[in-house]
SEZA-159066 format. One line per 4 residues: for each residue x, y, z of C-alpha. Coordinates in Angstrom, 1 decimal. Layout:
# SEZA-159066
X/Y/Z ~ ...
//
This chain:
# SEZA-159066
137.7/223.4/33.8 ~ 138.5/219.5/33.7 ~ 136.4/219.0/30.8 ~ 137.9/222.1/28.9
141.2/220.9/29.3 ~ 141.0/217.5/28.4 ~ 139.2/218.5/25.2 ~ 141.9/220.9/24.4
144.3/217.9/24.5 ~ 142.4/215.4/22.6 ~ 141.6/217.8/19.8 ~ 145.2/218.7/19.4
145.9/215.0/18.5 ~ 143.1/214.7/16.7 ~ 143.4/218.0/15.1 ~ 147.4/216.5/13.9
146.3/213.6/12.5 ~ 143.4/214.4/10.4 ~ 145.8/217.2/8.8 ~ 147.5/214.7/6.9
146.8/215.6/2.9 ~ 147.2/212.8/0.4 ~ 146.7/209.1/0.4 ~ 149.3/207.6/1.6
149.9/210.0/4.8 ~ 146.1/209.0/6.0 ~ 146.5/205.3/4.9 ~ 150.1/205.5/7.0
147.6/206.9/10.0 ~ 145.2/204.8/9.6 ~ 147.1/201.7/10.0 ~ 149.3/203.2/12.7
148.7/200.8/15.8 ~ 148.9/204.4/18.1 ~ 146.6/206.0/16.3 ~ 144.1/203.1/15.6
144.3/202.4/19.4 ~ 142.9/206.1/20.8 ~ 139.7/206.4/21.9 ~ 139.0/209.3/21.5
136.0/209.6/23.9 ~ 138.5/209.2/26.7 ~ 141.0/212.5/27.2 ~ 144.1/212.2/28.4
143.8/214.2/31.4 ~ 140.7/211.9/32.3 ~ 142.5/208.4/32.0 ~ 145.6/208.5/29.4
145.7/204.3/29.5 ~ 142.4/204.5/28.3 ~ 142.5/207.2/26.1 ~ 146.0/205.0/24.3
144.3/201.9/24.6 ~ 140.3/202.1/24.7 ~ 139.9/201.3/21.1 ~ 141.6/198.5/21.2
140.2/197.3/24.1 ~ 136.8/197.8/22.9 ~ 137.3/196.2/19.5 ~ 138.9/193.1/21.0
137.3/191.4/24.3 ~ 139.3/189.1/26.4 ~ 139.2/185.6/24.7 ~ 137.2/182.8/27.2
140.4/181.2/27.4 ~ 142.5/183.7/28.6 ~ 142.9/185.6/32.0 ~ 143.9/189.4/30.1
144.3/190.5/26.2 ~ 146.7/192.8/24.7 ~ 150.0/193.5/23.4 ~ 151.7/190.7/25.3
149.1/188.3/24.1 ~ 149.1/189.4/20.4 ~ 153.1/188.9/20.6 ~ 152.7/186.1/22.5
150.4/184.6/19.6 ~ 152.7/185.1/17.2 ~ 155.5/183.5/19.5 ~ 153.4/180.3/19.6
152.5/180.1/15.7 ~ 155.9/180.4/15.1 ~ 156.6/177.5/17.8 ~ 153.9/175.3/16.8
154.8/175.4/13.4 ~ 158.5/174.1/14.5 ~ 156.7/171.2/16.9 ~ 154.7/170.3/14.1
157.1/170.1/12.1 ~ 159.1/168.2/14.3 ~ 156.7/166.0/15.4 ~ 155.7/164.8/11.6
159.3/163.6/11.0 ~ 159.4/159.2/11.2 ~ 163.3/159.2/11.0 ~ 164.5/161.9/13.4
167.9/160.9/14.7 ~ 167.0/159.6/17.9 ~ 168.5/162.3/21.2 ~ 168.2/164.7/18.5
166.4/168.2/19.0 ~ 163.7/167.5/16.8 ~ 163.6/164.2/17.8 ~ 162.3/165.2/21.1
160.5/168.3/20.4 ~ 158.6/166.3/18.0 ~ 157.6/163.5/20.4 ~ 156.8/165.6/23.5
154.6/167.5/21.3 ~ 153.2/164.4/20.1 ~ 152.5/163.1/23.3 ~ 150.9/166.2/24.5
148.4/166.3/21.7 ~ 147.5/162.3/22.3 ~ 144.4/163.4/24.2 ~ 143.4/159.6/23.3
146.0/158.1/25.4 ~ 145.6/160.3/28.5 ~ 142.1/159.7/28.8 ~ 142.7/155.8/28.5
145.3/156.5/31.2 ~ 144.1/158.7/33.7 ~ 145.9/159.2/36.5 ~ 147.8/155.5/35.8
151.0/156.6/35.4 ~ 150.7/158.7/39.0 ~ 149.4/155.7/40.8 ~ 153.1/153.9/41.5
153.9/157.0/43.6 ~ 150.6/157.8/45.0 ~ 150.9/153.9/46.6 ~ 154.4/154.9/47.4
152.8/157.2/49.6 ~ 150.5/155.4/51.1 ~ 152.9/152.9/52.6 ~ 155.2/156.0/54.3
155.1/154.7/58.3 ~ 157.1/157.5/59.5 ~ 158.7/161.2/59.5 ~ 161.3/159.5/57.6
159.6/158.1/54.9 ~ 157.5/161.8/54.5 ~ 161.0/163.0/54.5 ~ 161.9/161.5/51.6
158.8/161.0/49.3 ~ 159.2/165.0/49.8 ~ 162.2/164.9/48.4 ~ 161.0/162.7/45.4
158.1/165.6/44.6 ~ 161.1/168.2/44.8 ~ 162.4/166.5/41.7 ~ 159.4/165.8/39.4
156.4/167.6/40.1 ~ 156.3/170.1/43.1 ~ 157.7/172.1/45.9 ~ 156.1/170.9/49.3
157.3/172.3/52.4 ~ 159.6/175.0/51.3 ~ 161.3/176.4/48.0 ~ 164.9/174.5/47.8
167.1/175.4/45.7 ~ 170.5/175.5/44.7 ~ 171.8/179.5/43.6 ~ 174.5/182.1/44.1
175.4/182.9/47.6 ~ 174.0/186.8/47.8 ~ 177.4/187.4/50.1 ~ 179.7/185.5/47.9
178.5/185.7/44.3 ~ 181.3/183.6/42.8 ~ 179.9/180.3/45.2 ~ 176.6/178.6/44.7
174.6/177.1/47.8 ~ 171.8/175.8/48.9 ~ 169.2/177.9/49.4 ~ 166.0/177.1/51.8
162.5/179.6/51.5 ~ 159.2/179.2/52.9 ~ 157.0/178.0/50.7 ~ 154.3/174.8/50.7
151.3/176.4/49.9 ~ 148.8/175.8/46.9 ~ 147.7/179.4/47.2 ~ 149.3/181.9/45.4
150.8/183.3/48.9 ~ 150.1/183.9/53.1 ~ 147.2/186.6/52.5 ~ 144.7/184.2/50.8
144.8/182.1/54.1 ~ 143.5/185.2/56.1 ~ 142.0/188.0/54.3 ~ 138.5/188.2/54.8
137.1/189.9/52.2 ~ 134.3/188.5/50.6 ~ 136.5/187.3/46.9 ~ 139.0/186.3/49.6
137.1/183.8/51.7 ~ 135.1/182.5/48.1 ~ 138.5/181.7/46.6 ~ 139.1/179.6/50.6
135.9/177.7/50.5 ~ 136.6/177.0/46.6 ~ 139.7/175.6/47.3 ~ 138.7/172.8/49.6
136.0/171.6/47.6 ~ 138.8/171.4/44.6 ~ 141.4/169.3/46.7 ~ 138.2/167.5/47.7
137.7/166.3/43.8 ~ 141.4/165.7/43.5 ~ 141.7/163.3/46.6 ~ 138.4/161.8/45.0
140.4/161.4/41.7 ~ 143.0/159.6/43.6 ~ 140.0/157.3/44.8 ~ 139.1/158.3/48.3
135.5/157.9/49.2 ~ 133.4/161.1/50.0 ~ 133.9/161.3/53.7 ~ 137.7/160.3/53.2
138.1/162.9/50.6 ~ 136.4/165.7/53.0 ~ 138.7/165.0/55.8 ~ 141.4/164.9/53.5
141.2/168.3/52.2 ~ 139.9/170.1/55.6 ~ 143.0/168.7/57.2 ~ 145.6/169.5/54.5
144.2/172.9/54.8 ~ 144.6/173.4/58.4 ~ 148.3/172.1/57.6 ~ 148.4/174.9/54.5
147.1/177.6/57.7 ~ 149.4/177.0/59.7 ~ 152.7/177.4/57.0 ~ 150.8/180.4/56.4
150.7/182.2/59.6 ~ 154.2/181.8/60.2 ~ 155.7/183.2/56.6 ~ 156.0/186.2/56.2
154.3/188.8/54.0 ~ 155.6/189.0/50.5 ~ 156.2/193.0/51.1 ~ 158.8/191.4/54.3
160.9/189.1/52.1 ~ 162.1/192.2/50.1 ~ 165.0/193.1/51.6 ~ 167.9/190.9/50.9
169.5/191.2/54.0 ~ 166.9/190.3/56.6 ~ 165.7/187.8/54.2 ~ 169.8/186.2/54.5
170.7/183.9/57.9 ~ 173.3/181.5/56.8 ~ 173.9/178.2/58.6 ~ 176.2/175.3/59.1
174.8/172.0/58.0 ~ 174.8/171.2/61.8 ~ 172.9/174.4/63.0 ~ 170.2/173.7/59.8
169.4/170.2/61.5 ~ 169.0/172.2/64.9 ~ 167.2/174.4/63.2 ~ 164.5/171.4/62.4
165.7/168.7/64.4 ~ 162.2/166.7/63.3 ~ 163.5/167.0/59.6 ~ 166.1/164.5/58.4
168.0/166.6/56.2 ~ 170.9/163.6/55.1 ~ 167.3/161.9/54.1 ~ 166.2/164.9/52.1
169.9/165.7/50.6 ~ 170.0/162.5/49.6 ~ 166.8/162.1/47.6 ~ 167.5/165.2/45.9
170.9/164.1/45.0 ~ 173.3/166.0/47.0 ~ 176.5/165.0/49.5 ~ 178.6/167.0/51.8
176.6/170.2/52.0 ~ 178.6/171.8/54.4 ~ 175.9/175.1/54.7 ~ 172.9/176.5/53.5
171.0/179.9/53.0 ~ 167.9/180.0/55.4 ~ 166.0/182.5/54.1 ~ 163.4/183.0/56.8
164.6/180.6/60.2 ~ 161.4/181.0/62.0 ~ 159.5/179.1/59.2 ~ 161.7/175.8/59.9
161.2/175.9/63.3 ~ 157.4/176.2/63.6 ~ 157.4/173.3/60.6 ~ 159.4/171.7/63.0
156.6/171.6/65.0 ~ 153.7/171.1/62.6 ~ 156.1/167.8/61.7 ~ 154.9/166.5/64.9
151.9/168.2/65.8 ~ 150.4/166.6/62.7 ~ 149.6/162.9/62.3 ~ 152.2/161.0/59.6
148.6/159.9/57.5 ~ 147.5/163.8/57.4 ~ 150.9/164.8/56.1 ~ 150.7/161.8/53.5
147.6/163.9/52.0 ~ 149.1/167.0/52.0 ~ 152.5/165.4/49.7 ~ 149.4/163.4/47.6
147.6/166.4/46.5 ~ 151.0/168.4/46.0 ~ 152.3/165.4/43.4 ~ 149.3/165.5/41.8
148.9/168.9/41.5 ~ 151.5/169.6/39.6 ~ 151.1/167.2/37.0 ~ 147.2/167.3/37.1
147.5/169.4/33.3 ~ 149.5/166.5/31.5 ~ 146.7/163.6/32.3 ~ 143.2/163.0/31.6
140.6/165.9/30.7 ~ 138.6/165.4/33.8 ~ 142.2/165.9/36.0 ~ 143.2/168.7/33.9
139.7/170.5/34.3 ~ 139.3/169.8/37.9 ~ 142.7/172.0/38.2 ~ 141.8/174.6/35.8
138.3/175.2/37.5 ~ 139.7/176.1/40.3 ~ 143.5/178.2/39.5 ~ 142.1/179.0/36.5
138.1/179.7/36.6 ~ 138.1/181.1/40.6 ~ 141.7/182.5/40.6 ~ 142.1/184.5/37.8
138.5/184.5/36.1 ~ 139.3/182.6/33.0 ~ 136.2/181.1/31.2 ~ 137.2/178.2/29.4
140.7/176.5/29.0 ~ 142.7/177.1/25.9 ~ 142.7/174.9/23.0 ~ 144.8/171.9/23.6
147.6/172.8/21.0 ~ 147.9/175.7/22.1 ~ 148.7/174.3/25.8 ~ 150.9/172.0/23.9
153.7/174.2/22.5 ~ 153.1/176.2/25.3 ~ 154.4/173.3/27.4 ~ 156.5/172.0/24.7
158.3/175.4/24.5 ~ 158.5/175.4/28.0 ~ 160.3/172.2/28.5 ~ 162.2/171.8/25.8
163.2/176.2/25.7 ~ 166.6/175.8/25.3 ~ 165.9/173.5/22.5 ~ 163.5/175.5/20.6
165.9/178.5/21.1 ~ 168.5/177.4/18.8 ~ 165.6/177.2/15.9 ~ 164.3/179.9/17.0
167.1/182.1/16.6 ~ 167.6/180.9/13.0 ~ 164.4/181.0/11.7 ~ 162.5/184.1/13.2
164.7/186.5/14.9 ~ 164.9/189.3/12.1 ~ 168.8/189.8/11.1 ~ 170.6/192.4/13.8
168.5/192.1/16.3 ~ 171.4/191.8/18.5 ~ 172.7/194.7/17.0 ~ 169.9/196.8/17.9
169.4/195.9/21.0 ~ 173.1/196.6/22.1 ~ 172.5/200.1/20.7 ~ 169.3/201.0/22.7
171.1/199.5/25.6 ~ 173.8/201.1/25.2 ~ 172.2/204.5/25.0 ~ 169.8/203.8/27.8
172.7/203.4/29.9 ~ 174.6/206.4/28.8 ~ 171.5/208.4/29.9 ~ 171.8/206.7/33.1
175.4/207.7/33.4 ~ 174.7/210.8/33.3 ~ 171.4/211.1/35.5 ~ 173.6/209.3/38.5
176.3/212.9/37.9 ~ 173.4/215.1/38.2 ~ 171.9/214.0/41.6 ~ 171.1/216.8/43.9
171.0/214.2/46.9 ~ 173.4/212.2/46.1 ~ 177.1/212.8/47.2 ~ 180.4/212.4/44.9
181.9/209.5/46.8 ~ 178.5/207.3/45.9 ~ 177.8/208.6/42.8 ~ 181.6/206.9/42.4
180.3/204.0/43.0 ~ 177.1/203.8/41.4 ~ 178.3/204.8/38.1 ~ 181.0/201.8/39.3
178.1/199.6/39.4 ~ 176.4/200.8/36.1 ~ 179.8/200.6/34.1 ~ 180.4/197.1/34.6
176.7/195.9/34.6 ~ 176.8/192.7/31.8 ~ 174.4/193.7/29.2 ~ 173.4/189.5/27.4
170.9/190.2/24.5 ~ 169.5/188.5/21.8 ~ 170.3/184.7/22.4 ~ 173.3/183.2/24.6
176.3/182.3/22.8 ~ 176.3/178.6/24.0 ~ 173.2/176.2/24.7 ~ 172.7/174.3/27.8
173.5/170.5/27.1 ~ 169.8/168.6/27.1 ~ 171.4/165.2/25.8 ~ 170.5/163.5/29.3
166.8/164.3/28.9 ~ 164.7/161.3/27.8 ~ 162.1/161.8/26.0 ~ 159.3/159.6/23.8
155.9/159.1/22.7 ~ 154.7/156.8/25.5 ~ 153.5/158.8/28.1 ~ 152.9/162.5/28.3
153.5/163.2/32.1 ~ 156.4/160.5/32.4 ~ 157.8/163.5/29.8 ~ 157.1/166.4/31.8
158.4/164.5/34.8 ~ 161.4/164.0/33.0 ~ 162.1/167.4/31.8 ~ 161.3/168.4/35.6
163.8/166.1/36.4 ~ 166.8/167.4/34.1 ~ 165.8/170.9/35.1 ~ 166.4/169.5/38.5
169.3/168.1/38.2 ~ 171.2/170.9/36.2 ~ 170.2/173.1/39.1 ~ 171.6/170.6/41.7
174.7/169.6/40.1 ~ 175.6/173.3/40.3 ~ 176.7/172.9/43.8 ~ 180.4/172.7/44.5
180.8/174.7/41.1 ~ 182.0/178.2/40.7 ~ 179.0/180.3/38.8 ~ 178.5/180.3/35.0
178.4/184.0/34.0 ~ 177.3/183.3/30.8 ~ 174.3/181.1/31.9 ~ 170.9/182.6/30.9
167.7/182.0/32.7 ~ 165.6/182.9/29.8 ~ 165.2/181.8/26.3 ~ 165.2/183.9/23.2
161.6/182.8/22.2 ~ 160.7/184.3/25.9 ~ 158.9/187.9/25.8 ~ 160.4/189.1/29.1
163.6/190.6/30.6 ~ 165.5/190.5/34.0 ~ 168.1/191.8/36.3 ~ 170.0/189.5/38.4
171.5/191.3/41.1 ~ 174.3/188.3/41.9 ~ 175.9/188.9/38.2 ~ 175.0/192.6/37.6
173.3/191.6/34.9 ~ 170.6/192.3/32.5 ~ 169.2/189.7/30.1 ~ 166.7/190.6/27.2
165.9/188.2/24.6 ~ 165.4/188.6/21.0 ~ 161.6/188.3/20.8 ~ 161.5/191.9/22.2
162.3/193.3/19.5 ~ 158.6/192.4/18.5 ~ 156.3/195.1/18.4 ~ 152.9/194.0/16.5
152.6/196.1/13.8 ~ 155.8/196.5/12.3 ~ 156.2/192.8/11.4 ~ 159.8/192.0/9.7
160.8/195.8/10.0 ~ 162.4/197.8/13.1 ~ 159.6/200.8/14.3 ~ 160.2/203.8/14.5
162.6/205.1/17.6 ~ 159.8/206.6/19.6 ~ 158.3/203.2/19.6 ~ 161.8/201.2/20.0
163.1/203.8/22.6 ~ 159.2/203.6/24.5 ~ 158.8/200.0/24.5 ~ 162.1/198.0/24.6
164.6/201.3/25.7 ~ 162.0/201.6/28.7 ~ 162.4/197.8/29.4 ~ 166.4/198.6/29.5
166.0/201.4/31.6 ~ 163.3/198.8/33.7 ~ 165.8/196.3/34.1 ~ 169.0/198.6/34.6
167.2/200.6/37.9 ~ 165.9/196.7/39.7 ~ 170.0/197.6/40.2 ~ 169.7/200.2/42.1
165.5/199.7/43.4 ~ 164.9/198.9/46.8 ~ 166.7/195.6/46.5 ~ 169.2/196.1/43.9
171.1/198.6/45.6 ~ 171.9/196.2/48.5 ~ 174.5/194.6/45.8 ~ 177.6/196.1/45.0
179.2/195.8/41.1 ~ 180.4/191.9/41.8 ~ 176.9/190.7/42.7 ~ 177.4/191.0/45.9
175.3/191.9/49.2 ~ 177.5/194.8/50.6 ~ 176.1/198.4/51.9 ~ 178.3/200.9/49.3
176.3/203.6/50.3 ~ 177.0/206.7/52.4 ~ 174.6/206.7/55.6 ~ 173.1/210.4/54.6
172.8/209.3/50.8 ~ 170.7/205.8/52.2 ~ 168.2/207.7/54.0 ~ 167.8/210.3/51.4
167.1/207.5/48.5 ~ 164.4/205.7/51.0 ~ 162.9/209.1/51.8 ~ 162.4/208.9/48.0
161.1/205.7/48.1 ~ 158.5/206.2/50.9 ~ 157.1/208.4/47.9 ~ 156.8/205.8/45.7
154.7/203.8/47.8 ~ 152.7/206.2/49.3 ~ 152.1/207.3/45.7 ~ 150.6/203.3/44.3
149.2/202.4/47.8 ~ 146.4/205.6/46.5 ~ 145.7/203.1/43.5 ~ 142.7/201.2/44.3
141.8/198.1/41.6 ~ 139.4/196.1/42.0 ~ 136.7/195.8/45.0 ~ 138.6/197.8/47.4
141.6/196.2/47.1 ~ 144.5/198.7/46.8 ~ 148.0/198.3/45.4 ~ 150.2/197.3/48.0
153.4/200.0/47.6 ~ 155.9/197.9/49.8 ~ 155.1/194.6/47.9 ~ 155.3/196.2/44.6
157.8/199.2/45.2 ~ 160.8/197.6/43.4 ~ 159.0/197.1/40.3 ~ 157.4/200.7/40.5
161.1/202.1/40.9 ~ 162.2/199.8/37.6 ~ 159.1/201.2/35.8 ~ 159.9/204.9/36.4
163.3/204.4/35.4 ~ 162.4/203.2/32.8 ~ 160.7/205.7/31.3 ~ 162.4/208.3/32.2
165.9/206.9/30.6 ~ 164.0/205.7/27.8 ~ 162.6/209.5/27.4 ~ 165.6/211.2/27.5
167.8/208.6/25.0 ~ 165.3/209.4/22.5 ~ 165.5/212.9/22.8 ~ 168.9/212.3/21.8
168.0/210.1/17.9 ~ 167.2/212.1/14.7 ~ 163.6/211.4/15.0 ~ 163.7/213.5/18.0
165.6/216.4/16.9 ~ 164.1/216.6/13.4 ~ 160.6/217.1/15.5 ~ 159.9/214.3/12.4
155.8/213.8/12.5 ~ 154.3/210.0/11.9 ~ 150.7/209.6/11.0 ~ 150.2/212.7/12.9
152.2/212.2/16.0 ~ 155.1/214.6/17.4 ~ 157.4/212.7/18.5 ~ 156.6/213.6/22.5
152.8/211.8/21.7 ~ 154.5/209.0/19.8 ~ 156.8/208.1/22.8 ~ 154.5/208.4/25.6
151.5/206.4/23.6 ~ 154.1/204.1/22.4 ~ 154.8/203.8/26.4 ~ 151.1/203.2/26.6
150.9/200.4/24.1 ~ 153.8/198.3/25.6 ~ 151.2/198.0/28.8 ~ 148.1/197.5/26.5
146.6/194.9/28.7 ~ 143.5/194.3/29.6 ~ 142.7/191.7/32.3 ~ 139.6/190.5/34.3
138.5/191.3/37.7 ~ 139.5/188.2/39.0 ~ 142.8/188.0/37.7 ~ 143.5/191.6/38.8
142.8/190.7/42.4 ~ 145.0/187.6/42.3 ~ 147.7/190.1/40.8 ~ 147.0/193.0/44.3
147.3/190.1/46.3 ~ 150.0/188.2/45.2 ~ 152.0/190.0/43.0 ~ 155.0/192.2/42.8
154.5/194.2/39.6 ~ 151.2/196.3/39.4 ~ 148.7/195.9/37.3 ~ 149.2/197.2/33.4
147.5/200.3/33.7 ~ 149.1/201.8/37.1 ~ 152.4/200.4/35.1 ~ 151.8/203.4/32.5
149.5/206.3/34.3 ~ 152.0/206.1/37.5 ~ 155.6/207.0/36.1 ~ 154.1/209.5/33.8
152.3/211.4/35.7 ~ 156.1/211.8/37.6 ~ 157.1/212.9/34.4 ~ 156.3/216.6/33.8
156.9/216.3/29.8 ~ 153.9/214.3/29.6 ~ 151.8/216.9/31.0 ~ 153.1/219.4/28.8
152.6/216.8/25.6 ~ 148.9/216.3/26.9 ~ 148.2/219.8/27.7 ~ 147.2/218.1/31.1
146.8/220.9/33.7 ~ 145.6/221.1/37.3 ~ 141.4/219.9/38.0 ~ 142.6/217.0/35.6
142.0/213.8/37.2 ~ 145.6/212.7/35.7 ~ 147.5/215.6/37.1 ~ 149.7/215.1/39.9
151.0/218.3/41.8 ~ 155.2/218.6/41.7 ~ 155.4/218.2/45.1 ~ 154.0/214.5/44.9
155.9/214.0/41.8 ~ 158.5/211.1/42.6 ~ 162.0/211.6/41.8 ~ 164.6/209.0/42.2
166.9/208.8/39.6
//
């Protein structure tokens, strides 16, 4: 019965698109990236990413120098052409005005491809601080070199930060996380599975090397790195799991600058303030309180020389990529080779504009913009948008569980949610950034710095609204909750294939109007629906309608904690259950908008396709990833979004049009029964 009715589906495809007639209708198919991507020995009801994606998958193994391959790297490829062809460019000018733009994209690129010079160097240009280390006598002193590391390099101790008050959205403050770990989170300090403890005994032999790059002797080097990971264990055991820094409001204690030197009396915070370049901070977010009070602890527990270590490897290691190729490889053995399974490192222009772009985003941006962005981009995106969130609209007045006096303010919410797409209307102001071709890390220091100091010099001023945290160039989107706002840059309106022309809607609706929808529903996930429509943290829900939207949620997790990836790790559904909200969203707003475009109504076939198979494959190829074992373990562990291929066969099989599209029925190992079928919006 399985097999029948997977074979039923895949020959109805099949069956469409060799019905085509004359030459042009199979030479459309043919070179129709949904159609070339089926594999056709997969069926749908067996494993529909597979059966969108095999083919392609098949055809094109992951490069050595690269972690997953796919649709996000084929667009990121063309991304970095088009940016290497601008650093070039920049970089071969000898009379750039000097503080120009090009001016300094063209010598940090330069200095990033001067492989010459950073092997001459080394480490040399690290040493100055390295010895500034090494003459710390006290708390004090660790205090502040800490500080220093904030600026330029690192984040030991805890995540600091300047940001938006989550009460008061209109105020920025200082925000204090746990943090100061060189592993991706808690879990890969205790897990004992067999990867788990690997990856543990891997890391000490790499911080080994590095202390050994920074010239300690064997024995010196082994102490070194079995002390700064007992330091590293014990920040661990006392954060808290990623899946417990969720919610917003337990993850929220606010504090008066006196009760944050209580807090962590051990700490000098006017030392710290200081060095980071801030005065009269009168209060501070504390996201998790416990965490400063056992450091408070571990301040004194552990010896000032052990604690000198720890800040050495955590300047060096993030700045270990912009030195010497014996640095740079000792790093990527480890976070790149045992972390995520990546066989060799990528080719060192490619790292370059990768960096460069990076860096010097906002610069790049304004070319970008100009040169590559096809004309009404913005345009386009507004209209998908816009219709994503009229579907929206009118999903929130059809709730069966949801009552009239918060449906009020939900569509409240979703009317005044800022929609920024395309590019921001002003640039951020890089003319204080120094840049030249002396010394490659003294660069990337330097742009760590100014992207330091524009977060710091925040304080004291009301919020920018129109401030984006992304770059045009930057194949991503977001939601931040403080603003009600979603941001999607103009490179998404890249779908390989369909170079310098739009696709057709099933494809824009299933790969950028689901990336709407994504981003629109992180405002009312888990989360999101903790903030009210100014940004800020306030309960606007009814006590009946909150229970009955986590009783959905429960669903949600229950549903990805049955995904199991790699080994026997499974997807942790608390960790990841915001993102698995956005994603089914999504879809499902993306769905229904296109039902509403002519391509839907006129049933208009494409090299074979319906429009039903178009969208839903089309959903399939914005998740055409493939990634290796490693790096899908890293992801379980550490990650909130799931991997690629639960991104696609989990909302769809929610979604009882696919079924119907795929002929799936009941025996098939993609149906799921309507009573597990999650619905939330």
């Amino acid at each position: 019965m399985k097999i029948k009715s997977a074979l039923i589906a895949t020959a109805v495809i099949t069956t469409t698109i060799i019905s085509c007639h004359n030459k042009e209708q199979n030479k459309a198919t043919e070179q129709d990236p949904l159609v070339a991507n089926i594999d056709s020995t997969v069926s749908p009801g067996q494993d529909f990413f597979l059966f969108a994606n095999g083919k392609w998958f098949k055809n094109h193994p992951i490069p050595a120098s690269e972690r997953s391959n796919g649709l996000w790297q084929m667009i990121g490829d063309t991304i970095n052409a088009q940016v290497h062809n601008l650093c070039e460019t920049c970089a071969s000018l000898t009379n750039a005005e000097p503080g120009s733009a090009k001016q300094k994209i063209g010598d940090f690129y330069f200095t990033a491809m001067d492989s010459v010079t950073q092997n001459k160097n080394g480490i040399a240009d690290l040493k100055p601080e390295l010895s500034n280390i090494d003459n710390i006598k006290d708390l004090a002193g660790i205090v502040k070199e800490a500080a220093y590391i904030h600026t330029v390099s690192g984040e030991p101790f805890f995540v600091f930060e300047v940001a938006q008050d989550d009460k008061i959205s209109s105020k920025n403050v200082v925000h204090i996380e746990q943090g100061g770990l060189s592993l991706p989170n808690r879990d890969f300090y205790f897990d004992m599975d067999a990867r788990a403890v690997s990856i543990r005994e891997k890391f000490v032999r790499h911080a080994e090397n590095m202390f050994k790059i920074m010239g300690y002797d064997d024995a010196r080097a082994h102490k070194a790195a079995s002390n700064m990971m007992k330091i590293e264990t014990a920040l661990a055991l006392t954060s808290r799991k990623k899946e417990d820094t969720r919610d917003p409001l337990k993850n929220y204690t606010k504090v008066t600058y006196k009760q944050l030197c209580a807090l962590i009396p051990n700490f000098n915070w006017q030392v710290f303030l200081s060095g980071v370049g801030l005065t009269n901070v009168d209060s501070a977010v504390v996201c998790q309180p416990e965490f400063l009070t056992a450091l408070n602890g571990y301040l004194t527990t552990f010896p000032v020389d052990d604690w000198k270590d720890y800040l050495k490897f955590h300047f060096i290691h993030g700045l270990s990529s912009y030195v010497d190729d014996n640095t740079f490889m000792e790093t990527f053995n480890f976070y790149g080779k045992v972390l995520i399974g990546v066989k060799e490192p990528k080719l060192r222009w490619k790292r370059a504009v990768e960096k460069t772009n990076s860096a010097l985003g906002e610069l790049i941006g304004q070319v970008y913009v100009t040169d590559y962005l096809p004309k009404g981009t913005k345009e386009k995106l507004l209209q998908i948008g816009n219709d994503i969130k009229a579907v929206y609209a009118e999903r929130i007045k059809n709730l069966d569980w949801m009552s009239a006096a918060t449906k009020e303010k939900a569509l409240h919410k979703l009317n005044t949610m800022i929609m920024k797409v395309g590019y921001p209307d002003k640039w951020k102001d890089m003319s204080a950034l120094k840049v030249d071709r002396q010394s490659y890390v003294k660069n990337v220091m330097n742009a760590n710095k100014w992207e330091f100091n524009y977060m710091i010099a925040k304080y004291g001023k009301p919020v920018d609204r129109t401030e984006w945290d992304m770059e045009p160039q930057t194949y991503n989107a977001y939601y931040n909750p403080s603003n009600n706002e979603i941001v999607v840059p103009g490179c998404n309106i890249i779908i390989p294939g369909y170079e310098r022309k739009f696709a057709d809607d099933a494809l824009l609706y299933a790969v950028i109007g689901a990336t709407f929808g994504h981003e629109m529903t992180h405002g009312f996930d888990d989360q999101g629906s903790q903030y009210d429509e100014n940004g800020n943290l306030n309960n606007w829900w009814t006590s009946e309608d909150s229970i009955k939207f986590h009783d959905k949620t429960k669903m949600i997790v229950k549903q990805f904690n049955g995904y199991v990836v790699v080994d026997s790790l499974h997807i942790n559904g608390e960790m990841t259950q915001g993102e698995n909200i956005a994603d089914l969203g999504g879809v499902m707003f993306a769905y229904e908008a296109f039902k509403k475009t002519k391509q839907y109504k006129e049933k208009q076939i494409i090299a074979g396709l319906n429009p039903d198979q178009r969208f839903f494959l089309g959903y399939a190829y914005s998740w055409m990833i493939n990634m290796r074992p490693e790096a899908l373990a890293n992801q379980v562990r550490s990650n909130e979004h799931s991997p690629a291929q639960y991104r696609v066969i989990g909302p769809v099989t929610d979604m009882p049009e696919f079924f119907s599209t795929f002929n799936i029925k009941p025996g098939d190992k993609m149906w799921r029964p309507d009573s597990l079928r999650v619905r939330i919006w």
